[in-house]
C-alpha positions in Angstrom: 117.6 77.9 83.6 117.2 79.2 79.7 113.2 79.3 80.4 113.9 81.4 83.9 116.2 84.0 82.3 113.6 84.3 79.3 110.8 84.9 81.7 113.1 87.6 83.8 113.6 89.2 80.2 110.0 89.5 79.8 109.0 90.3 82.7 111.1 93.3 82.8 110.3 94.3 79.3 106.6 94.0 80.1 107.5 96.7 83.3 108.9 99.1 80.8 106.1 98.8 78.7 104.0 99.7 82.0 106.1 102.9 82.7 106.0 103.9 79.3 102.1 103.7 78.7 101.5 105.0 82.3 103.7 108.2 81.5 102.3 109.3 78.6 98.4 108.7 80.1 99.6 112.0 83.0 99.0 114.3 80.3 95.3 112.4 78.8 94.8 112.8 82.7 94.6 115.7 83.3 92.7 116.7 79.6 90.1 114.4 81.1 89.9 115.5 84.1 90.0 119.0 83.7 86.7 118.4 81.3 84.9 115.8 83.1 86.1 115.9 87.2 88.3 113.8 88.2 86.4 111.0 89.8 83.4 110.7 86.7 86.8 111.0 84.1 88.4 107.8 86.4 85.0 106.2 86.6 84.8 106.1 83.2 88.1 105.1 81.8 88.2 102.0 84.4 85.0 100.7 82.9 87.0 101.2 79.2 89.6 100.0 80.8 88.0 96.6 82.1 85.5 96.3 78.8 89.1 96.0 76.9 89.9 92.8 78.9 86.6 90.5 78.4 87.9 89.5 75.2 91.0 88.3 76.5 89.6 86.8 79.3 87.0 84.9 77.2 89.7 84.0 75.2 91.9 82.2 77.7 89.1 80.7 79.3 88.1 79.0 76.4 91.6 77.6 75.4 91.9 76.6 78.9 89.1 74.7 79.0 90.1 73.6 75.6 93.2 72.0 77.6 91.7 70.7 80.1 89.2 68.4 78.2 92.5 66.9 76.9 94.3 66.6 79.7 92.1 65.3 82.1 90.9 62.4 83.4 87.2 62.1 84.6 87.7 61.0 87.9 90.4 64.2 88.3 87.3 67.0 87.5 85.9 66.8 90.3 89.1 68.0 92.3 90.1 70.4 89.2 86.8 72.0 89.9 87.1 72.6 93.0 90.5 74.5 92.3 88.7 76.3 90.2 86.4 77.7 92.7 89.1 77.8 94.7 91.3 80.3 92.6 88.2 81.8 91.5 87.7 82.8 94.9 91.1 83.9 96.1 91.3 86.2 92.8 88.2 88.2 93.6 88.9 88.6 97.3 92.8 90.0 95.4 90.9 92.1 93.2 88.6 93.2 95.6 91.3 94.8 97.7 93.7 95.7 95.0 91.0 97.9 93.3 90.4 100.1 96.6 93.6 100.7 96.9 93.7 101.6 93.3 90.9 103.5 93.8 92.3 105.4 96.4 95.5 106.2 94.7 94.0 107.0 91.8 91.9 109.7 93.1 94.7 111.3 95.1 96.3 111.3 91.7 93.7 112.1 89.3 92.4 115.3 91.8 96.1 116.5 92.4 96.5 116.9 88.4 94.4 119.2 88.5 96.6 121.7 89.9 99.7 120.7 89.3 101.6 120.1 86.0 101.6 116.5 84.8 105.4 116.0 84.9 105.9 117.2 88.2 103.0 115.3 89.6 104.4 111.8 87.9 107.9 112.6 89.4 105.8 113.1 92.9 104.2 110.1 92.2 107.7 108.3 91.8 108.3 108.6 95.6 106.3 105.3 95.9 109.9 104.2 94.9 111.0 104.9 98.3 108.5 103.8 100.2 108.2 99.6 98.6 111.9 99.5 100.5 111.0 101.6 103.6 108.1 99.4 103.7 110.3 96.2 103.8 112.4 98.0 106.2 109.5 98.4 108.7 108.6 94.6 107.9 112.2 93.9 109.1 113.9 93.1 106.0 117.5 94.8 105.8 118.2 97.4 103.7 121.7 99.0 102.0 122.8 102.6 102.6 121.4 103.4 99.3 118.1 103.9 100.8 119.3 106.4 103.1 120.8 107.7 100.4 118.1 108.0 98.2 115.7 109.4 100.4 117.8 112.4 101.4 118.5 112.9 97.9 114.5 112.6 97.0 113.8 114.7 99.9 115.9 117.5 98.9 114.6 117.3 95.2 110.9 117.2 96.7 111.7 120.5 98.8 113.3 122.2 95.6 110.0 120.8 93.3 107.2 121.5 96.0 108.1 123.5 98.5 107.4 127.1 97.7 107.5 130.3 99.9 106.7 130.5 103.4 107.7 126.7 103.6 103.7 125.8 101.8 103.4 122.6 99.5 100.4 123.4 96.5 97.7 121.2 97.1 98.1 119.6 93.7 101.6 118.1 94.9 100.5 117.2 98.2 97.7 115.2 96.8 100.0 113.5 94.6 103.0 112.5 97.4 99.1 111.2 99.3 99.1 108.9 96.0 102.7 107.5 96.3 101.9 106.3 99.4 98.7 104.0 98.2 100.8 103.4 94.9 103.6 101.9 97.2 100.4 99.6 98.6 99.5 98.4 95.4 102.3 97.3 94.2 103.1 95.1 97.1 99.6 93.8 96.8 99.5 92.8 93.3 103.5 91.3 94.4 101.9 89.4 96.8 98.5 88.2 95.0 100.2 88.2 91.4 101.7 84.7 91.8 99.3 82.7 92.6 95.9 83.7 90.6 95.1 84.4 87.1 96.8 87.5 86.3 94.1 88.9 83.5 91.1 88.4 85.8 93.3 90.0 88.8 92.9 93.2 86.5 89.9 93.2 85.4 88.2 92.2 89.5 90.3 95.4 90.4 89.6 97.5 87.4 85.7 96.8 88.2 86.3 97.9 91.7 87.7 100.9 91.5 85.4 101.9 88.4 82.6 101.4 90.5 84.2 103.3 93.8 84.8 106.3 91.3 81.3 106.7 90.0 79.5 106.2 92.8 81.8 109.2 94.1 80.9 110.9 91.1 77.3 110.7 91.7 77.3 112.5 94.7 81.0 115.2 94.4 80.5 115.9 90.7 76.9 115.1 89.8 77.5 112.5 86.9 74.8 112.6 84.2 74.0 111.2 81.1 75.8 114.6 79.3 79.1 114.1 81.3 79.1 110.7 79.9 77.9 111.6 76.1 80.9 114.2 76.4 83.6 111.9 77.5 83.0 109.7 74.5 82.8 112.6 71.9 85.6 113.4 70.0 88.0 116.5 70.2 87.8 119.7 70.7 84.4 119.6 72.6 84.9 116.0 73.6 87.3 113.8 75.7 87.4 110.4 73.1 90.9 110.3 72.7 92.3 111.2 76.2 89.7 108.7 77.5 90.6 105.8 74.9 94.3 106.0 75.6 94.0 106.5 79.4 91.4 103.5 79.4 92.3 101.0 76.8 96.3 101.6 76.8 96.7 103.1 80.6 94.3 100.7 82.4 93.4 98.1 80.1 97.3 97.1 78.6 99.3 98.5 81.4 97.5 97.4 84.7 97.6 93.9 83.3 101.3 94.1 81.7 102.0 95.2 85.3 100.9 92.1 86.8 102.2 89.4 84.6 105.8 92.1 84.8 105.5 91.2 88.7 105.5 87.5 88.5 108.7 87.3 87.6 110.1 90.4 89.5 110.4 91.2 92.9 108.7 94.4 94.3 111.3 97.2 94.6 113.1 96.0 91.2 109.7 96.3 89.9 109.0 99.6 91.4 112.4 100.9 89.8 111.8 100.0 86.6 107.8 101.6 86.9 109.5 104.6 88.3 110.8 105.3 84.7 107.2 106.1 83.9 108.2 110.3 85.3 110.5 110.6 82.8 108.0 109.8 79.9 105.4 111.4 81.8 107.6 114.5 81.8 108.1 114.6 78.2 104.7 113.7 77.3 103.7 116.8 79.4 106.2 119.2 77.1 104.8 117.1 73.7 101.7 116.9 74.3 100.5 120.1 76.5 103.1 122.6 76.4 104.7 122.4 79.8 107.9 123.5 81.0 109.8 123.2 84.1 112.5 125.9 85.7 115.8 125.5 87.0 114.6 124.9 90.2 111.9 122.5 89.0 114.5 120.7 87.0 117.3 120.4 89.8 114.6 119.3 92.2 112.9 116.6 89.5 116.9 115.4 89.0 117.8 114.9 92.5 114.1 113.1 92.9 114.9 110.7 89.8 118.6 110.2 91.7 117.3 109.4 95.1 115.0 107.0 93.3 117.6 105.0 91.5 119.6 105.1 94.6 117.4 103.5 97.1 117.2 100.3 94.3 120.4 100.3 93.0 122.9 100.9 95.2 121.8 98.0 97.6 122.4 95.4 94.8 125.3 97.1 92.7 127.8 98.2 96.1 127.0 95.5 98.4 130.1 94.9 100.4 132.0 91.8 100.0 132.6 89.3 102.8 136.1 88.4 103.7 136.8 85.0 102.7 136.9 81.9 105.3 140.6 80.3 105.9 139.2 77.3 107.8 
């Protein structure tokens, strides 16, 4: 029981982590993409992003195999090998999928920053939120009241946030409430293949993935060259080093994976509350970092959007209603 609760603990702790790094990497977004395009920027921090985990990977591997010369017998090999290919198998056929969704998502995302601010498109973002439960609600899986409640509330805080004269949504926040729904995808992929694969090489397979969907989109949108490269890895003003370090190494690299191990021991939509946090950070790293500011109506729209989104994940677990007790 002690080792359950202490993996619950860390599981949630490594989600946190997620929202945090995630939050802060809006506003290296959108520096990056607003120098580089928004698919070569992507491209590029993915690859950072899976260079950062061969060490780790080669690590593990090595102290498994360390393990397993211990551990087993010689007649066993033969059958742990064959697991081997096994797993290996199952987790590139995960990351495989997982990374064009991700790639996807990302691209809805990384496109929509560019005209939109980066705390309002991370609060947009958060509707995927919503849709993890509605998505169990389709499945047939019963839902509380709170996720009636909490999409009314999000929808009224999307109309307040988006919705502008003449009843027109910007392109920038319709892009990124595209993403939410992909995000809401990924995240019950990675619930699905996270517990039974190698959590590390899950990342990297679908960092890879969506690297290579992003470049090659790059090649022909944005017209990638050997100077759009040589000016993502230049330092500031001119260059994009540190925007594409954090976003790759601490975004992609850390987070993706701290995501995954996180969803082990955490079911989807508790997950997906806890990752939602990452609009608040995103919101102040957007006033820290670049300078932004929201309205009254921004605000009140962002606050009822945060409230819907702790509603629809809350409410069913803190007010469920209580069964009258059996007499026979």
């Amino acid at each position: 029981m002690a080792n359950s609760e202490e993996r619950n603990v860390r599981s949630y702790f490594f989600l946190f982590l997620t929202a945090l790094l995630w939050g802060f990497a809006f506003s290296a977004q959108r520096l990056g993409g607003e120098a580089l395009g928004p698919f070569g920027f992507n491209g590029i921090r993915f690859i950072v992003g899976s260079l950062s985990l061969v060490p780790l990977i080669a690590w593990r591997a090595r102290e498994g195999r360390r393990k397993n010369d211990k551990n087993e017998d010689s007649a066993v090999k033969p059958i742990a090998l064959t697991r081997k290919k096994d797993a290996a198998r199952k987790t590139f056929r995960g990351g495989l999928l997982c990374g064009c969704v991700l790639f996807v998502a990302s691209s809805l995302q990384q496109v929509g920053l560019l005209e939109t601010t980066a705390g309002k498109a991370a609060f947009l973002t958060g509707l995927y939120i919503i849709f993890v439960p509605l998505a169990g609600r389709i499945a047939g899986k019963k839902q509380g009241w709170g996720l009636a409640l909490g999409v009314a509330l999000a929808a009224t805080g999307l109309y307040l946030l988006s919705v502008q004269a003449g009843f027109t949504v910007a392109r920038g926040d319709a892009l990124e409430i595209a993403s939410a729904f992909f995000w809401a995808a990924h995240i019950l992929l990675l619930g699905k293949y996270s517990q039974s694969v190698d959590p590390v090489k899950l990342a990297f397979f679908q960092n890879v993935t969506c690297a290579l969907f992003c470049l090659v989109t790059a090649l022909f949108v944005e017209r990638l060259s050997l100077g759009t490269v040589a000016l993502a890895f230049s330092p500031p003003p001119t260059g994009t080093l540190i925007p594409l370090l954090y976003s790759g190494i601490a975004s992609i690299g850390i987070a993706y994976t701290l995501q995954i191990f996180g969803q082990r021991g955490v079911a989807p939509g508790p997950a997906s509350l806890i990752m939602s946090l990452e609009s608040v950070f995103a919101a102040v790293g957007g006033w820290m970092i670049l300078g932004e500011t929201m309205d009254a109506r921004s605000l009140a729209g962002a606050a009822l959007m945060l409230a819907g989104l702790l509603s629809a994940q809350l409410i069913p677990v803190s007010f469920r209603p209580k069964l009258p007790k059996s007499h026979s």
